[in-house]
C-alpha positions in Angstrom: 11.0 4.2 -21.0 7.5 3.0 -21.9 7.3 -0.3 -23.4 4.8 -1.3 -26.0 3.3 -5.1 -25.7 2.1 -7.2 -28.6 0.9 -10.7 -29.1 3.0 -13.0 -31.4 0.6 -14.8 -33.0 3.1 -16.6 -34.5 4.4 -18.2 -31.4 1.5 -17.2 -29.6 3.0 -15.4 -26.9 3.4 -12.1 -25.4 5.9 -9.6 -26.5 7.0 -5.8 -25.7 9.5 -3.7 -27.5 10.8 -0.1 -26.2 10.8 2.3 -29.3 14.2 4.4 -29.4 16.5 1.9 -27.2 20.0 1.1 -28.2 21.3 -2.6 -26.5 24.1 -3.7 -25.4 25.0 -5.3 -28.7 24.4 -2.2 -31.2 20.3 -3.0 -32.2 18.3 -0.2 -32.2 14.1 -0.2 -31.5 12.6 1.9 -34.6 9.4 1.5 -35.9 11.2 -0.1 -39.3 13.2 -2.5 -37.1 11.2 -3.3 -34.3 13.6 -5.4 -32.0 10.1 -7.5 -29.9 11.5 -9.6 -26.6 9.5 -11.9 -24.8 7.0 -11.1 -22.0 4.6 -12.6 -19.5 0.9 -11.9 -18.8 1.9 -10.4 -15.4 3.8 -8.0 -17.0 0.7 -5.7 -19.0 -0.3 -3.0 -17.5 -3.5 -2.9 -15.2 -6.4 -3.3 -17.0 -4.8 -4.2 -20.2 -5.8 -7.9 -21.4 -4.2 -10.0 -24.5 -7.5 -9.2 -26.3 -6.4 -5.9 -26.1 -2.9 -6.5 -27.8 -2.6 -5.7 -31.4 -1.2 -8.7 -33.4 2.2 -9.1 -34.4 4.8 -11.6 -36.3 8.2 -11.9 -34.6 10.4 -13.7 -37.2 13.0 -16.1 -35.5 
């Protein structure tokens, strides 16, 4: 499953979410209910920088 990174510019930090996925306790990913976990710098793909992230707000 591809993930998709972001940057929280509300925490200012960088997130990921994996469209379609179905945890363990019953959330789904969709594109109206985008469930966004935390991530680190190491974890974007080669090449990708978090200039290159489009900006998101993940509520609390």
């Amino acid at each position: 499953m591809d993930r998709v990174f972001a940057w929280d510019h509300h925490h200012s930090q960088i997130v990921y979410r994996i469209p379609g996925h179905q945890y363990d306790d019953g959330r789904e990913d969709s594109d109206l209910s985008p469930v966004w976990l935390p991530a680190e710098e190491s974890d974007l793909p080669e090449g990708v920088t978090i200039e290159d992230l489009r900006k998101v707000s993940v509520k609390d």
